[in-house]
KEKE-3310 file (N, C-alpha, C; in steps of 0.2 Angstrom, whole numbers, plus 5000, padded with zeros to 4 digits):
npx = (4617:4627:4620:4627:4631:4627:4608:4609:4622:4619:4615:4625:4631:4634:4619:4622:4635:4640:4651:4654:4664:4664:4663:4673:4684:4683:4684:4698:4705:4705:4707:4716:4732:4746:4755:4746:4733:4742:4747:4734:4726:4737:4733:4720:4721:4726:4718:4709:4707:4701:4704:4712:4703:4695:4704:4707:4693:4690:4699:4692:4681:4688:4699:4713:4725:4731:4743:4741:4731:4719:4724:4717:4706:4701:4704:4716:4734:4747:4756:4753:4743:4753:4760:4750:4747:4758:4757:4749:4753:4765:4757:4752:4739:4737:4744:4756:4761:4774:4772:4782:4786:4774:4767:4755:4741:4735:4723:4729:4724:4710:4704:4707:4698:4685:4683:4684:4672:4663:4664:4657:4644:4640:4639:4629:4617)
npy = (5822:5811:5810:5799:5789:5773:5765:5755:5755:5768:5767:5763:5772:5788:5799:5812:5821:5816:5813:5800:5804:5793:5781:5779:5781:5769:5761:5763:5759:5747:5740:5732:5727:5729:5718:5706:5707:5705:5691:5687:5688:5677:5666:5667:5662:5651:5642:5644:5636:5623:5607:5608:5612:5600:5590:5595:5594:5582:5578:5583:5578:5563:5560:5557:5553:5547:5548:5542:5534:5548:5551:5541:5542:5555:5552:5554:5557:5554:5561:5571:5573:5574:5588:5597:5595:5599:5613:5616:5611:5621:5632:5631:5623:5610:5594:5582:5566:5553:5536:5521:5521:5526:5540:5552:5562:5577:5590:5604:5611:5616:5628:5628:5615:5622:5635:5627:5620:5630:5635:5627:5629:5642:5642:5633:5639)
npz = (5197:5186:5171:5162:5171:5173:5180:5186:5195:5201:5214:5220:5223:5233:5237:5245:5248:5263:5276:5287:5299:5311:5308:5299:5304:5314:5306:5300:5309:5310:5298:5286:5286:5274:5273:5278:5270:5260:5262:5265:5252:5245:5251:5245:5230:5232:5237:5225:5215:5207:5209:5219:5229:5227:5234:5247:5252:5252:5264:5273:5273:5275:5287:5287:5272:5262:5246:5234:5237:5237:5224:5216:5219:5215:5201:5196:5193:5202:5203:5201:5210:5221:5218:5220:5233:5238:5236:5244:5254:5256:5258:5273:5274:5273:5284:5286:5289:5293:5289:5290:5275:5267:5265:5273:5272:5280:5287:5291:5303:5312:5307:5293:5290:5293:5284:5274:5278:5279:5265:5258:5264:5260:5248:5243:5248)
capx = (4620:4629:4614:4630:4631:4620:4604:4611:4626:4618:4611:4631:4634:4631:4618:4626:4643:4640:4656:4653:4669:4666:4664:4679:4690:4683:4686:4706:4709:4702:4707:4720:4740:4749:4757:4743:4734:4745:4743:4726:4726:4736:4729:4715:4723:4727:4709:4707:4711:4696:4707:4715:4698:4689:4707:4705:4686:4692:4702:4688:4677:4692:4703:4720:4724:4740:4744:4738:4720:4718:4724:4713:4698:4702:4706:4723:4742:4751:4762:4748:4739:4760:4760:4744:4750:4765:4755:4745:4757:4766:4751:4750:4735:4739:4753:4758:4766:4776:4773:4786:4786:4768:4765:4750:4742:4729:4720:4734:4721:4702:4705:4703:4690:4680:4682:4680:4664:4658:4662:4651:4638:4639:4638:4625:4611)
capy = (5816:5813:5805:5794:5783:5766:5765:5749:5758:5774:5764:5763:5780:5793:5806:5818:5819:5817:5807:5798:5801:5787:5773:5780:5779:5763:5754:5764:5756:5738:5739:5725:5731:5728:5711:5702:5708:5700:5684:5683:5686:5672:5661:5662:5664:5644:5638:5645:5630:5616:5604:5610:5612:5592:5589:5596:5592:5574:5578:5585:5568:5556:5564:5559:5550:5545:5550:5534:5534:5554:5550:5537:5544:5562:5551:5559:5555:5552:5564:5578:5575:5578:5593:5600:5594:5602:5620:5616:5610:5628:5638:5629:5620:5602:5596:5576:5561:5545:5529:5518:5522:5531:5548:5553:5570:5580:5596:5606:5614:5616:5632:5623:5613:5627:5637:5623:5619:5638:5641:5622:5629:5646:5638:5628:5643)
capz = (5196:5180:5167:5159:5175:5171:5183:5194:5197:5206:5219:5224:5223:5240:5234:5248:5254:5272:5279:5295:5303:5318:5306:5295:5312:5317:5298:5300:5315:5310:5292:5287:5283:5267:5274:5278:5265:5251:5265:5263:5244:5243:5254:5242:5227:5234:5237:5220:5211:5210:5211:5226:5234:5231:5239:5255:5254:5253:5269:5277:5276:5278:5290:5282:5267:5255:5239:5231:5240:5235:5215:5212:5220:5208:5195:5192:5192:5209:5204:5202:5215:5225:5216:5222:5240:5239:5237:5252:5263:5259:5261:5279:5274:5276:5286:5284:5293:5287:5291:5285:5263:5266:5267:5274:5274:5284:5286:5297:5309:5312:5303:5286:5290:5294:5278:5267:5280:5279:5259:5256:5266:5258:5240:5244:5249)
cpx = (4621:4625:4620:4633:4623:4617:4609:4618:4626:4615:4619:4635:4629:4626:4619:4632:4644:4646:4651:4659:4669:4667:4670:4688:4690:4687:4696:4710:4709:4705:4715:4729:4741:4750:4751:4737:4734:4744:4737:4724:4730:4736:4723:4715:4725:4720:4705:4705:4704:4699:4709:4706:4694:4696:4705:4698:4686:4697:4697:4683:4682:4699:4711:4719:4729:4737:4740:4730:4717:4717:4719:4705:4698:4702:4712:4729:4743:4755:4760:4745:4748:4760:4755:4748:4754:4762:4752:4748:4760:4763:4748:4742:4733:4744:4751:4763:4767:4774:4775:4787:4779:4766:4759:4747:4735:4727:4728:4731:4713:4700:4702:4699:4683:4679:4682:4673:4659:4656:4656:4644:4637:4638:4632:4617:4608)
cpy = (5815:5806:5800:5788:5779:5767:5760:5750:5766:5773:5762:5768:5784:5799:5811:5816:5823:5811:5805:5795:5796:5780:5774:5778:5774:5759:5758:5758:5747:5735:5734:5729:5728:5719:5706:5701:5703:5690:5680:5681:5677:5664:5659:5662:5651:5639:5639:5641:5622:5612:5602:5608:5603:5591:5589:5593:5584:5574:5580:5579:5563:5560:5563:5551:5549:5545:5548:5533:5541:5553:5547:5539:5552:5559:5554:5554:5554:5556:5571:5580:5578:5585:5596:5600:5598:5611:5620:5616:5618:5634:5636:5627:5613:5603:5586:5572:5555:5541:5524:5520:5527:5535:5549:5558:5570:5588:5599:5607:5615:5624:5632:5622:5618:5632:5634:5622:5625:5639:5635:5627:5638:5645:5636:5632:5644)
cpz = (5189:5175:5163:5164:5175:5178:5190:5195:5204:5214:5226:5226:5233:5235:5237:5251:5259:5276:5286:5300:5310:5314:5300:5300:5314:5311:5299:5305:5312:5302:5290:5282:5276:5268:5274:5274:5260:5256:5263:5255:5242:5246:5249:5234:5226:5233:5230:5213:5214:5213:5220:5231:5234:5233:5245:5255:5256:5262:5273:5278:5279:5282:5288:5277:5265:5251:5236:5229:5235:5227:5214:5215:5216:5203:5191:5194:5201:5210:5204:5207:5221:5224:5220:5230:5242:5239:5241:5256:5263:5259:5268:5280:5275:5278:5283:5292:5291:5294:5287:5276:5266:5270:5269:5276:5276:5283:5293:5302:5309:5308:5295:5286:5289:5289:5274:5269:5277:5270:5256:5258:5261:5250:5236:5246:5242)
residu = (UNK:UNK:UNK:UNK:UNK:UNK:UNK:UNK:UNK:UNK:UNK:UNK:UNK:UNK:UNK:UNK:UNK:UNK:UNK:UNK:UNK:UNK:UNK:UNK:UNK:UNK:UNK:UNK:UNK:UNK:UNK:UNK:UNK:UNK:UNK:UNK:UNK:UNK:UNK:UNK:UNK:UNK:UNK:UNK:UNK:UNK:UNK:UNK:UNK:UNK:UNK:UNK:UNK:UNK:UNK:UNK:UNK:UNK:UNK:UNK:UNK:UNK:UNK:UNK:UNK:UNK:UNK:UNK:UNK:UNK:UNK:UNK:UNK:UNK:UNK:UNK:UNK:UNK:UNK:UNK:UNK:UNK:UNK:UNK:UNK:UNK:UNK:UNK:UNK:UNK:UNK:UNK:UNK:UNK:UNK:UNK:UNK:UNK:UNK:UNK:UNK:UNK:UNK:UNK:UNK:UNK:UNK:UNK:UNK:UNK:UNK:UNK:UNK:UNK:UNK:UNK:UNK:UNK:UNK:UNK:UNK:UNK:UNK:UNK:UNK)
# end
């Protein structure tokens, strides 16, 4: 092994190369295409964004909410927290319904919830 590779790096390295073509063929078959992919990426290229995330988490306690409610419990603009909204809605993460003048937005599906649920609890170990 080449002595210019650092110590907690060799421990990533194979000291023999022995493939194990069944789990080569299993990971082919299962491994994820080009399209979904850049989907994923930017799915969380989405949830990236703090902001974005005590949003949604606010949706996840209070199940829908208006603009108004959301600013002032972020302590931001009306016009920011729309903003943010507006990247949710088209990463189909919130959807929304009017009622008369007020917009009110929600988690789109159990889908969300459960990754905001899962990355709190994984945060939180």
């Amino acid at each position: 092994m080449d002595d210019t590779i650092k110590n907690e790096d060799r421990c990533a390295l194979c000291e023999v190369n022995h493939p194990h073509p069944e789990r080569i063929q299993y990971a082919l078959t299962h491994k994820l295409d080009d399209e979904t992919s850049l989907r994923l990426s930017e799915l969380f290229k989405v949830l990236g964004d703090k902001t974005r995330i005590k949003l949604l988490s606010l949706l996840v306690v209070e199940e829908e909410m208006c603009v108004c409610d959301i600013a002032q419990l972020l302590n931001m603009t009306q016009s920011a927290i729309s903003h943010q909204l507006r990247a949710l809605k088209q990463s189909k993460l919130v959807k929304y319904r009017r009622e008369g003048k007020t917009v009110f937005y929600s988690l789109a599906d159990g889908h969300v919830r459960t990754i905001i649920d899962q990355g709190m609890e994984h945060v939180a170990e």
